[in-house]
PASEBA-1860 file (N, C-alpha, C; in nm, 3 decimals):
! residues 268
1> XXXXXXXX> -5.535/2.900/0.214/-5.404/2.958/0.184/-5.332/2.998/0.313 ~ -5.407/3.071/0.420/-5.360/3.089/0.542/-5.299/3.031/0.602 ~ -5.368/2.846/0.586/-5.353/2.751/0.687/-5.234/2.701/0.629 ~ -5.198/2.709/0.493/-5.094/2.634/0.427/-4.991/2.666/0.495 ~ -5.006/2.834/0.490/-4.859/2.936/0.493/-4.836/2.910/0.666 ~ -4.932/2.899/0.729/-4.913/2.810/0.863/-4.815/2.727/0.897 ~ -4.894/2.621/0.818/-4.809/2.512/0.830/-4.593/2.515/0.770 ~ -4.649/2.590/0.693/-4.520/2.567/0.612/-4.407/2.643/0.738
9> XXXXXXXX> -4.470/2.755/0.820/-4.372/2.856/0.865/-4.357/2.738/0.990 ~ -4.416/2.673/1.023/-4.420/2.565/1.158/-4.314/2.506/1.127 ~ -4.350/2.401/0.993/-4.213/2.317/0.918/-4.106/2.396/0.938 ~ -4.110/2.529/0.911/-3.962/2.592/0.899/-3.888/2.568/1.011 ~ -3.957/2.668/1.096/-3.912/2.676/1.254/-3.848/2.536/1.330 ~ -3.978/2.428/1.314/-3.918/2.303/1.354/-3.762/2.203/1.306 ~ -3.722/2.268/1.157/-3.633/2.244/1.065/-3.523/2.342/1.125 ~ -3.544/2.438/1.170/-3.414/2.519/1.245/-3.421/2.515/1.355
17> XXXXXXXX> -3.491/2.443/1.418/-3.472/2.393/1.572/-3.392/2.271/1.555 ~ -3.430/2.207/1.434/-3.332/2.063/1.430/-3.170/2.061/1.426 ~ -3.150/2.141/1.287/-3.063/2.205/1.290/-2.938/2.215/1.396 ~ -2.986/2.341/1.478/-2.921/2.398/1.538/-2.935/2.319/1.668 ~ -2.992/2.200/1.692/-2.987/2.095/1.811/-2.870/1.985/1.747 ~ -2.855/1.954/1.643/-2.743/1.868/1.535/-2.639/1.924/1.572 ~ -2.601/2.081/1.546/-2.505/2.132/1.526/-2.441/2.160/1.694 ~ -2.519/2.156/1.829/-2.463/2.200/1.947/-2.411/2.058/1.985
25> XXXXXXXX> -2.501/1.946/1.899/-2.435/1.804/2.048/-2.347/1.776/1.944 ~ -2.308/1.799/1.840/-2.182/1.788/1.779/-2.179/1.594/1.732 ~ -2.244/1.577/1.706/-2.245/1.435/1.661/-2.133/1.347/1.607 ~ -2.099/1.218/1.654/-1.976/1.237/1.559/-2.047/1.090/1.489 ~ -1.992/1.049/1.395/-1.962/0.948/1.284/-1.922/0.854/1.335 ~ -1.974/0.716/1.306/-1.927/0.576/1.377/-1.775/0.557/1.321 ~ -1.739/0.609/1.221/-1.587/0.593/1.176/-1.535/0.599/1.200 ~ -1.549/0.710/1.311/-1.430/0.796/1.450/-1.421/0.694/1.557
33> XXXXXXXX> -1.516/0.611/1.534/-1.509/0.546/1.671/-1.501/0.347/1.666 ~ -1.442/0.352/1.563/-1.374/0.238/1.524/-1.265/0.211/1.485 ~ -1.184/0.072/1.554/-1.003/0.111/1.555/-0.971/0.044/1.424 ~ -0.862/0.084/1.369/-0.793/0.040/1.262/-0.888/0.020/1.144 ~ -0.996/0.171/1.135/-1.070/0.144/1.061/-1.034/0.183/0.905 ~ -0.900/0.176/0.880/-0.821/0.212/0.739/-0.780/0.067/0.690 ~ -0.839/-0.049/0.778/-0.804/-0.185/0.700/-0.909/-0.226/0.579 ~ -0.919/-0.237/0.461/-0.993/-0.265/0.364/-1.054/-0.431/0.399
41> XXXXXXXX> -1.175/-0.446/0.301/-1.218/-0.519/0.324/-1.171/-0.635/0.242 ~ -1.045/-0.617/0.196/-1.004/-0.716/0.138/-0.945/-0.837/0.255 ~ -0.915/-0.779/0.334/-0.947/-0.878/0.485/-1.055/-1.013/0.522 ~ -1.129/-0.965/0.456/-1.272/-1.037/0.475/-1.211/-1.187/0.420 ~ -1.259/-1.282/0.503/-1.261/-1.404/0.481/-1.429/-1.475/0.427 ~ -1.417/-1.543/0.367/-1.310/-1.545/0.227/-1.314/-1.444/0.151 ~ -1.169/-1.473/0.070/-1.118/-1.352/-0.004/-0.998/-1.355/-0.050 ~ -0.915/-1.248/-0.096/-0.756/-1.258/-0.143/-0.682/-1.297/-0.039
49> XXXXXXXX> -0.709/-1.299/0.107/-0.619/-1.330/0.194/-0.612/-1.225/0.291 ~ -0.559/-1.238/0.388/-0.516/-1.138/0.475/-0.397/-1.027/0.450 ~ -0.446/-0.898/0.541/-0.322/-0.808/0.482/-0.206/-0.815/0.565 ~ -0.095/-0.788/0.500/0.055/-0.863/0.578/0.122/-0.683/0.591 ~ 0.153/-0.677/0.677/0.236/-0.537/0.741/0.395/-0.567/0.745 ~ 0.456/-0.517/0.641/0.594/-0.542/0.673/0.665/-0.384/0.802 ~ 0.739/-0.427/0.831/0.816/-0.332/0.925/0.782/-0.300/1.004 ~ 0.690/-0.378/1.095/0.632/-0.305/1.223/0.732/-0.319/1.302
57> XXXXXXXX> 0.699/-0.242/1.398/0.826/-0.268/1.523/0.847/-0.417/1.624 ~ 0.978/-0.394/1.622/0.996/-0.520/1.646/1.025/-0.462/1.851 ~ 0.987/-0.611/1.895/1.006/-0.590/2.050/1.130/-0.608/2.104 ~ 1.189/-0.504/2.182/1.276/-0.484/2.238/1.307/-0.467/2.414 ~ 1.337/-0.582/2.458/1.351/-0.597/2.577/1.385/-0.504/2.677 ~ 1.279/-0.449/2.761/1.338/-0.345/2.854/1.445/-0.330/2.944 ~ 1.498/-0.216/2.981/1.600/-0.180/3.070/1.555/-0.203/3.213 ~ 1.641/-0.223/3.277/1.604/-0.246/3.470/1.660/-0.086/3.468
65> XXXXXXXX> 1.535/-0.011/3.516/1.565/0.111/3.581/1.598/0.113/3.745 ~ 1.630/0.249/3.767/1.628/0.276/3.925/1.471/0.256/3.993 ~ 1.513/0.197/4.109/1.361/0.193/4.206/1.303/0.161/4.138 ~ 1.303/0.047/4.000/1.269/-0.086/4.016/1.249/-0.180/4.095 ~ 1.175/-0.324/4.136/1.150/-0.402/4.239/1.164/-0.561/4.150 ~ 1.266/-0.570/4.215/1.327/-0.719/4.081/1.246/-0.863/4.185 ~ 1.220/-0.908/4.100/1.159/-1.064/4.202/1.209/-1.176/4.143 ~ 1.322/-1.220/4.214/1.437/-1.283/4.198/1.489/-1.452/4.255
73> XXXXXXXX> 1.442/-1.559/4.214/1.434/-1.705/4.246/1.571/-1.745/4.226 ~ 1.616/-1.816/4.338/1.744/-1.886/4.248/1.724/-2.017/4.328 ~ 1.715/-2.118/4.202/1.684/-2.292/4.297/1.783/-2.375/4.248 ~ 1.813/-2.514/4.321/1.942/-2.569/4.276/1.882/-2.717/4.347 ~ 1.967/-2.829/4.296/1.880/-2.974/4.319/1.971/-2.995/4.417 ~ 2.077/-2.908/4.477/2.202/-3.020/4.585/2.199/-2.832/4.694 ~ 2.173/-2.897/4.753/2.188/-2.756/4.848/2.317/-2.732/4.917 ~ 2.329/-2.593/4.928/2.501/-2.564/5.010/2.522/-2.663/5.187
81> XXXXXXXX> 2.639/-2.667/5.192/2.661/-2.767/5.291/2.559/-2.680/5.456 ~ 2.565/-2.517/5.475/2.519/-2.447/5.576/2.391/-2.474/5.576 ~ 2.324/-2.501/5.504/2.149/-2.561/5.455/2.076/-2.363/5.451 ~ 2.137/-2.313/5.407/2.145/-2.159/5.335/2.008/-2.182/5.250 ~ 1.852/-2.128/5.300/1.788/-2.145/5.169/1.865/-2.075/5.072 ~ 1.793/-2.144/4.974/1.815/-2.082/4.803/1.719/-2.062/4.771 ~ 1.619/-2.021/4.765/1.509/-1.943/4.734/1.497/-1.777/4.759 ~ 1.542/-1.684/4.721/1.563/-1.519/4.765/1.390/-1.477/4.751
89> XXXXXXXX> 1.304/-1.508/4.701/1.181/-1.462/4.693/1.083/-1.557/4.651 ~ 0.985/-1.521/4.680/0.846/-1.662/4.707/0.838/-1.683/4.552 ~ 0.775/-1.809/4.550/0.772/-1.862/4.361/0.599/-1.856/4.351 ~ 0.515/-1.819/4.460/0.369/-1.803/4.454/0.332/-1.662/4.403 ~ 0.265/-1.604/4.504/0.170/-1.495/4.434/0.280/-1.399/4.530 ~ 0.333/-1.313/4.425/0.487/-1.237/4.504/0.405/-1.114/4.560 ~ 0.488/-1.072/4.655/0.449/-0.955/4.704/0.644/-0.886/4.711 ~ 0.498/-0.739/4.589/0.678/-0.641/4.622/0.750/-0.614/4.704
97> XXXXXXXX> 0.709/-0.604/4.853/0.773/-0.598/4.940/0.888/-0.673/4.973 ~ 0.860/-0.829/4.909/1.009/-0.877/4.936/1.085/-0.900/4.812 ~ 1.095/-0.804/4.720/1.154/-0.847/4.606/1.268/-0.754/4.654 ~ 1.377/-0.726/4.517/1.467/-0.652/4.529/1.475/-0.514/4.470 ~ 1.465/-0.424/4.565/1.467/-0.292/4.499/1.571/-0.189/4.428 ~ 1.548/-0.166/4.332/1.697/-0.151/4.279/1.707/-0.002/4.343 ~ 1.862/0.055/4.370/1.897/0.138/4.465/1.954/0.258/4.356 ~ 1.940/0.398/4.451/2.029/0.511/4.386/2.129/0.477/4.285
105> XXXXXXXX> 2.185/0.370/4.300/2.293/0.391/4.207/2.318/0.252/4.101 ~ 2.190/0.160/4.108/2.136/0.075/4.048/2.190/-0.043/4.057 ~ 2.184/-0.083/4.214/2.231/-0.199/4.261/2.154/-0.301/4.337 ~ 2.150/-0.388/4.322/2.078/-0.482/4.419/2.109/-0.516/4.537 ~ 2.135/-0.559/4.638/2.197/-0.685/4.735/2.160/-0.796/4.747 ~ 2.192/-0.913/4.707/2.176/-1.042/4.752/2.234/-1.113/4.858 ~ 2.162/-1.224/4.866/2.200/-1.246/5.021/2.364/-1.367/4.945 ~ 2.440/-1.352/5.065/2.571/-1.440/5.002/2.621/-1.409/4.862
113> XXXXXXXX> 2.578/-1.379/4.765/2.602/-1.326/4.663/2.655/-1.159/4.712 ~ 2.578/-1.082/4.719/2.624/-0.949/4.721/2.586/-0.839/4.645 ~ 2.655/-0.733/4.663/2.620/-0.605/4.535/2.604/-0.661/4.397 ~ 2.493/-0.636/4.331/2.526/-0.707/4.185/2.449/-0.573/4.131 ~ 2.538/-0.515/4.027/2.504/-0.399/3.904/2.384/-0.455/3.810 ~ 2.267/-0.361/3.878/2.134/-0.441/3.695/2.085/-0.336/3.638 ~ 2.139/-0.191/3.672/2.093/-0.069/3.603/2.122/-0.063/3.487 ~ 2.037/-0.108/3.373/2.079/-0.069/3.215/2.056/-0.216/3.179
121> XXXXXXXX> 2.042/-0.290/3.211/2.058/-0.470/3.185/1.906/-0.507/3.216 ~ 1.861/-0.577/3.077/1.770/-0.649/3.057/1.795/-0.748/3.191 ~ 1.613/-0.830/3.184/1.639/-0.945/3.284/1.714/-1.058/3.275 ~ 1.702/-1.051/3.145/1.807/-1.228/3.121/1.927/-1.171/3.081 ~ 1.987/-1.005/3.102/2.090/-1.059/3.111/2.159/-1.050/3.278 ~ 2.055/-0.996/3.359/2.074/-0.978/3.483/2.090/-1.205/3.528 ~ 1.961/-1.197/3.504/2.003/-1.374/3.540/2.106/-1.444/3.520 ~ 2.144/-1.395/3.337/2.273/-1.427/3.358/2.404/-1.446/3.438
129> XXXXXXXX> 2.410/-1.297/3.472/2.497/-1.248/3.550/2.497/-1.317/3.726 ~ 2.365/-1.312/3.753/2.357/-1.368/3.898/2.365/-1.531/3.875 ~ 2.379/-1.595/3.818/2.363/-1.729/3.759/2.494/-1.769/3.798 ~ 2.600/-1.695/3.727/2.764/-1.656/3.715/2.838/-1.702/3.873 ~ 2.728/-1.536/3.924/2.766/-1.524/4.080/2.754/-1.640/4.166 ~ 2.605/-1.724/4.152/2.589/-1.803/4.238/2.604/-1.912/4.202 ~ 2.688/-1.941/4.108/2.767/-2.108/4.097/2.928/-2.135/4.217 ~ 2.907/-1.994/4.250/3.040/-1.986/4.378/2.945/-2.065/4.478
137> XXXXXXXX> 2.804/-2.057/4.494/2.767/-2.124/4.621/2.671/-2.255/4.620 ~ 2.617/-2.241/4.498/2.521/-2.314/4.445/2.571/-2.471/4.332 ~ 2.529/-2.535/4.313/2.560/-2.645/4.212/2.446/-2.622/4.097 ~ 2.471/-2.566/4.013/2.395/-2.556/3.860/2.256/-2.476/3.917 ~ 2.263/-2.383/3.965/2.157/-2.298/4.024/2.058/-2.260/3.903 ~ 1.931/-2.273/3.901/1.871/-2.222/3.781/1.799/-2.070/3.850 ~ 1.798/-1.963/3.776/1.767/-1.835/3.818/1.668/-1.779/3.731 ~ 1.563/-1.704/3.789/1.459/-1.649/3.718/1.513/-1.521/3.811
145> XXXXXXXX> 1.470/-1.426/3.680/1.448/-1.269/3.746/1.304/-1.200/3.643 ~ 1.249/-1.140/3.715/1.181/-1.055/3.607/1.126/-0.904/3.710 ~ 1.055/-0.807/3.660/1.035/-0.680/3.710/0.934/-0.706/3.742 ~ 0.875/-0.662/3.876/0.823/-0.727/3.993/0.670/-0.558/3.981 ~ 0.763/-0.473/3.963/0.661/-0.343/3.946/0.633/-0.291/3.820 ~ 0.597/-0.401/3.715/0.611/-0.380/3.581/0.435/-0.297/3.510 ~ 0.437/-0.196/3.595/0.275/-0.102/3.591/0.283/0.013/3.533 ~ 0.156/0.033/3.459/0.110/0.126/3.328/0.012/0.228/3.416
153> XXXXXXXX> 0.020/0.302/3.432/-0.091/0.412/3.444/-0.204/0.440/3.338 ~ -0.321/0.415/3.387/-0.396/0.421/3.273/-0.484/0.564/3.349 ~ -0.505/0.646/3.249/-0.578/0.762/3.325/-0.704/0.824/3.202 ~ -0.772/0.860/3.251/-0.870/0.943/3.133/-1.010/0.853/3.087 ~ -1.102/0.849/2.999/-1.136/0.775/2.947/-1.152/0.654/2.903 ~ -1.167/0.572/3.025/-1.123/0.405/3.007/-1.206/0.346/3.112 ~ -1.190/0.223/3.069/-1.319/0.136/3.133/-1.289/0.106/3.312 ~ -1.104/0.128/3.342/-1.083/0.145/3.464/-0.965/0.213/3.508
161> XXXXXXXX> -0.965/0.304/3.564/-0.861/0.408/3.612/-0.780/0.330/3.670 ~ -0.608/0.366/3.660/-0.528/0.303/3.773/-0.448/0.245/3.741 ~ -0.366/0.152/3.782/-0.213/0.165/3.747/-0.269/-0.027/3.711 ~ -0.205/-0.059/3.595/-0.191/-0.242/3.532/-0.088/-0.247/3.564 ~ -0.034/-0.351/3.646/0.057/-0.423/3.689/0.083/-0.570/3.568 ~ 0.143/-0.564/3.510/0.213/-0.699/3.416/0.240/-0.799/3.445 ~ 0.231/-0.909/3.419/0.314/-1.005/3.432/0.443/-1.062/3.322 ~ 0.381/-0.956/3.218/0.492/-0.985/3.151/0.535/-0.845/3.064
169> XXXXXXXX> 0.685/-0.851/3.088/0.766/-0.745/2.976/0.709/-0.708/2.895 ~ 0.678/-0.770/2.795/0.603/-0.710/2.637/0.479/-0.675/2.663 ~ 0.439/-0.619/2.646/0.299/-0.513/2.695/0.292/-0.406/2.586 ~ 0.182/-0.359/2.474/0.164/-0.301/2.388/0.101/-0.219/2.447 ~ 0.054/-0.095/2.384/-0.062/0.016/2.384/-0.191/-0.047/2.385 ~ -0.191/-0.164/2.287/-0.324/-0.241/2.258/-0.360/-0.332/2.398 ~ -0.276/-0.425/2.417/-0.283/-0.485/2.591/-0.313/-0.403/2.675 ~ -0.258/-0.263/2.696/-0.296/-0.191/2.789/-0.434/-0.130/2.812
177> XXXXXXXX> -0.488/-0.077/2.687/-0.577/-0.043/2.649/-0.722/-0.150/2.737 ~ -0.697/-0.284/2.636/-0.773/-0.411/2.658/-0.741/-0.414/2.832 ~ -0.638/-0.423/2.868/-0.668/-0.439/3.040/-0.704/-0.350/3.149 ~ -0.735/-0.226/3.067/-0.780/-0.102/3.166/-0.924/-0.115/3.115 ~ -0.983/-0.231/3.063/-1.143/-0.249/3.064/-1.171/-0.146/2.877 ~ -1.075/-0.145/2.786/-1.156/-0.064/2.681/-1.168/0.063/2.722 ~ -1.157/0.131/2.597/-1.173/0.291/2.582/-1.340/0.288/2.571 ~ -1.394/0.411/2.653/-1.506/0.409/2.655/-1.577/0.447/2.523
185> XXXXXXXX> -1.663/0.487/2.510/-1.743/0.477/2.338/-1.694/0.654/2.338 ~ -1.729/0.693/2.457/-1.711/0.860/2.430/-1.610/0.926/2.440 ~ -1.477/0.791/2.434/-1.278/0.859/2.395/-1.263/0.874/2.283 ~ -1.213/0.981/2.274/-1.100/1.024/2.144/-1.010/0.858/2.148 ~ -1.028/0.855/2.025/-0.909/0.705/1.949/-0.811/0.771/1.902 ~ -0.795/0.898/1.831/-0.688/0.986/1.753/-0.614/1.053/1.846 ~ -0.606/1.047/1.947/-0.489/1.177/2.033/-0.525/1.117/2.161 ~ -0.456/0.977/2.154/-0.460/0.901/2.301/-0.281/0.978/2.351
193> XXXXXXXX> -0.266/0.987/2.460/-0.140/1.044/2.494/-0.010/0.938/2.540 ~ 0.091/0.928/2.549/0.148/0.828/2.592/0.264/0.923/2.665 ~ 0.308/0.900/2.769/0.384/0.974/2.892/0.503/0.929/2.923 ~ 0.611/0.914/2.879/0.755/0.814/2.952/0.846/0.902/3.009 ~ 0.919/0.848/3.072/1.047/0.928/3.180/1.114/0.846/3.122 ~ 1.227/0.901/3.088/1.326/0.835/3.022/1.422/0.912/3.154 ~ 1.516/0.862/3.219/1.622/0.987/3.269/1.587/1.106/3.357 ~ 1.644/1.228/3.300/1.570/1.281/3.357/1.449/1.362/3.262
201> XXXXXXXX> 1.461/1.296/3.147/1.322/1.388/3.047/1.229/1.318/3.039 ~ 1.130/1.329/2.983/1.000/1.332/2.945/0.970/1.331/2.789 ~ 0.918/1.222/2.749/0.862/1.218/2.636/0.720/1.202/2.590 ~ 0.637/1.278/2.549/0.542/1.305/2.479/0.469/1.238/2.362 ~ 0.394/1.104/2.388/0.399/1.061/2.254/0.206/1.027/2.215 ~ 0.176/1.061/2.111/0.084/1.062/2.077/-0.001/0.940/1.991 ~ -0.071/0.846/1.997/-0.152/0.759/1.940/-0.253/0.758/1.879 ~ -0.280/0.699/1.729/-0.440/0.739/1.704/-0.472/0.577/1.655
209> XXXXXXXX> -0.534/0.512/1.715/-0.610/0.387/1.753/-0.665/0.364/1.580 ~ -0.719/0.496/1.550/-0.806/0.430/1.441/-0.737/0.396/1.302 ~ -0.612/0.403/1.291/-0.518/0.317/1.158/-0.462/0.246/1.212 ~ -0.386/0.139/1.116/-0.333/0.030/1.176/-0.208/0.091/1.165 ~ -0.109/0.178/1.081/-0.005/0.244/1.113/0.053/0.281/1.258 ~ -0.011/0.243/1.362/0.029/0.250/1.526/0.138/0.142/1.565 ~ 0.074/-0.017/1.409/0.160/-0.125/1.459/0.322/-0.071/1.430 ~ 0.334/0.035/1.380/0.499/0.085/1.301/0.526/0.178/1.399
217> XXXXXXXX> 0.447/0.238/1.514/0.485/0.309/1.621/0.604/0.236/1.688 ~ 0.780/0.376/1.661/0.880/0.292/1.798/0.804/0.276/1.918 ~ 0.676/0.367/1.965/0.675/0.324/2.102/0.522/0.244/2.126 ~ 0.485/0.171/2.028/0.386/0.073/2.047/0.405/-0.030/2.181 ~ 0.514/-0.065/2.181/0.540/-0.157/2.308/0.586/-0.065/2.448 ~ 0.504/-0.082/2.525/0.490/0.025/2.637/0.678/-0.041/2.771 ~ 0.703/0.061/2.832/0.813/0.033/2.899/0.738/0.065/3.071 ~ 0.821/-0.025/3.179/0.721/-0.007/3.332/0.714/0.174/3.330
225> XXXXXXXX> 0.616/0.224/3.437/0.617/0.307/3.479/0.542/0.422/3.335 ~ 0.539/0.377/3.229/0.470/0.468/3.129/0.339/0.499/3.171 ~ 0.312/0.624/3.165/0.163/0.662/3.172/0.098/0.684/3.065 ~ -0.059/0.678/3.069/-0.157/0.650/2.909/-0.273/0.765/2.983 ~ -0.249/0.834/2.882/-0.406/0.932/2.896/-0.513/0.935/2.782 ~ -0.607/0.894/2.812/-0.685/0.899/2.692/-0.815/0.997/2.753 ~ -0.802/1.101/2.636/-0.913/1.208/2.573/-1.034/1.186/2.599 ~ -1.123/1.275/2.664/-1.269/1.206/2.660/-1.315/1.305/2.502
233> XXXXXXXX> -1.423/1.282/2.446/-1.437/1.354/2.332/-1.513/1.544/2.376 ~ -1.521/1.627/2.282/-1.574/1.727/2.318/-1.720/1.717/2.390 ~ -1.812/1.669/2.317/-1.944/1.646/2.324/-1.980/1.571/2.535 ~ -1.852/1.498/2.557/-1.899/1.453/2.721/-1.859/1.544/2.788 ~ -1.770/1.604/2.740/-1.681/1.705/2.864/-1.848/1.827/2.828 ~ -1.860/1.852/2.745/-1.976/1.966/2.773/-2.093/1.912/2.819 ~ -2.153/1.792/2.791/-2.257/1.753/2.877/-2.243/1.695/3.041 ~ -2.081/1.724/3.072/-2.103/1.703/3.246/-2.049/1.856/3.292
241> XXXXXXXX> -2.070/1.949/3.177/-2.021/2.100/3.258/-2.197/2.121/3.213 ~ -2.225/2.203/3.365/-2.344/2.254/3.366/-2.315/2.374/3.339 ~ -2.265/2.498/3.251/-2.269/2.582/3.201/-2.302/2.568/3.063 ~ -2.225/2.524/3.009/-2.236/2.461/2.897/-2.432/2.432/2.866 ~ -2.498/2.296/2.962/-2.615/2.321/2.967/-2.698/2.401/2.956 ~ -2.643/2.527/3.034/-2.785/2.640/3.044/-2.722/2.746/2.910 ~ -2.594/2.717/2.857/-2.591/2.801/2.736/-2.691/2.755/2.618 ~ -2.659/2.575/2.610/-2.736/2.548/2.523/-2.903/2.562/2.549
249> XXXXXXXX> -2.954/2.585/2.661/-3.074/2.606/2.695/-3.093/2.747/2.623 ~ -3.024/2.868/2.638/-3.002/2.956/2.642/-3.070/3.007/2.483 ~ -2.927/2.945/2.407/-2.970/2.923/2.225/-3.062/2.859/2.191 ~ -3.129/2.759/2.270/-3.202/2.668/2.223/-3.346/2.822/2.194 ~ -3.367/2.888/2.277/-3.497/2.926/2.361/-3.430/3.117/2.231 ~ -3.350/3.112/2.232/-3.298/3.236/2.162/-3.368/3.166/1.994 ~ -3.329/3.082/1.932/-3.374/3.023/1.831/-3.542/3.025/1.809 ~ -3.589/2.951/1.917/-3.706/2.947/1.923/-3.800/3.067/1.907
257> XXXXXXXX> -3.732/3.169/1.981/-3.775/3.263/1.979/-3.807/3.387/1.809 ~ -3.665/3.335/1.762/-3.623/3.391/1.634/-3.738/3.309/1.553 ~ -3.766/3.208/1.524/-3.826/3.085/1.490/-3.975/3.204/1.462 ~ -4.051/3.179/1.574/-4.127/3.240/1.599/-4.185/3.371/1.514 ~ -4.135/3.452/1.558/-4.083/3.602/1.488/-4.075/3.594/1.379 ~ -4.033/3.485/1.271/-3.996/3.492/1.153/-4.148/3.442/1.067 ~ -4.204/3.343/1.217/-4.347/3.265/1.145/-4.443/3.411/1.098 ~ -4.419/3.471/1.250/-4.531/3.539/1.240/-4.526/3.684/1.138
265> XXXX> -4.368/3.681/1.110/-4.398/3.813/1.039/-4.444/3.768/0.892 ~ -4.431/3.621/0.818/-4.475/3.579/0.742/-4.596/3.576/0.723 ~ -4.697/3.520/0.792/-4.827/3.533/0.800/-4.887/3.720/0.815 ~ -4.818/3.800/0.867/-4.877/3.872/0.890/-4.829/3.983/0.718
END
């Protein structure tokens, strides 16, 4: 009978050591940590078909801000009589340095062309516009422009810190995400942060990865210069603070102790 009541007070103790080791590392649920995990499995191939999302946001071509860096080609098959290249910037692997930086008051300079206004104007309609300009010097000039410093700040919880440079305009939360190497296993998916300067304000915008309702986010499609912070979860931030450690050492050994005390006043 002794040995039973032994055992049983051991079981106990070991059962509130479990416990209360469950309850400090805070465990979370694989559910939390899977994206767009509100899509049903009626998805599944085969099956009724795929699910169709009406009204997501549609993409909307960005603005050329200030201190922007435009990288700007203009080529033509009959060259001006002065033998004037026509090439304003390399068609290889560009370097910002020689692109065009847009100025205080959101102007460019081109060479022979001149001051040309692109503050507020998409790229094609900036090409447009320089297209216009340089048929004064050019014969059927074909013109590419696009944003030369078109980079995301990725900060927090991610597979690589640091600014994604684009190659192209349309750039989602999801692209960004995927090119900063993946959110690590131990990010918050629900309260990813999203950072824009609009002007002179600041907007605040918040993401949660794990519904597909993000595709209906206005600001799903990211604009240059946006910054992305993503959350590490509770459970890492306390296992790289060493206080945290010796608290839970602390309770662990306070428990144990209680544990104990409770065996023995049983038996006795």
């Amino acid at each position: 009978m002794y040995k039973q009541t032994r055992q049983s007070c051991l079981s106990f103790a070991l059962l509130l050591l479990f416990v209360a080791y469950t309850f400090m590392t805070s465990c979370i649920t694989t559910r939390k940590s899977i994206y767009f995990n509100d899509l049903k499995d009626d998805s599944l191939y085969p099956g009724p078909g795929p699910i169709v999302m009406d009204s997501i946001t549609p993409f909307v071509d960005p603005k050329i801000e200030k201190n922007d860096v435009l990288a700007i080609t203009i080529q033509t098959n009959s060259q001006n009589e002065s033998n004037t290249p026509i090439t304003t910037s390399s068609t290889g692997s560009f370097n910002a340095l020689n692109g065009f930086l847009v100025d205080k008051n959101g102007y460019i300079e081109l060479s022979l062309i001149g001051f040309v206004k692109v503050e507020g104007f998409t790229t094609t309609e900036v090409r447009e516009l320089i297209k216009q300009r340089a048929k004064e010097f050019w014969i059927e000039p074909v013109v590419n422009v696009r944003i030369a410093n078109f980079d995301i700040a990725m900060l927090g919880d991610v597979g690589r810190v640091g600014n994604i440079t684009s190659v192209s305009e349309k750039i989602s939360i999801v692209d960004a995400i995927a090119l900063a190497g993946d959110l690590q296993a131990t990010a918050r998916r629900d309260n990813i942060l999203l950072i824009r300067t609009e002007g002179d304000i600041k907007k605040f915008v918040r993401f949660d990865m794990r519904t597909k309702e993000i595709f209906k986010s206005p600001y799903f499609y990211l604009k240059q210069h946006d910054i992305i912070y993503v959350e590490p979860r509770r459970d890492k931030v306390q296992s790289s603070d060493g206080t945290f450690g010796r608290y839970t050492t602390y309770v662990t050994t306070l428990v144990s102790l209680i544990s104990v005390m409770f065996a023995f006043r049983i038996i006795r």
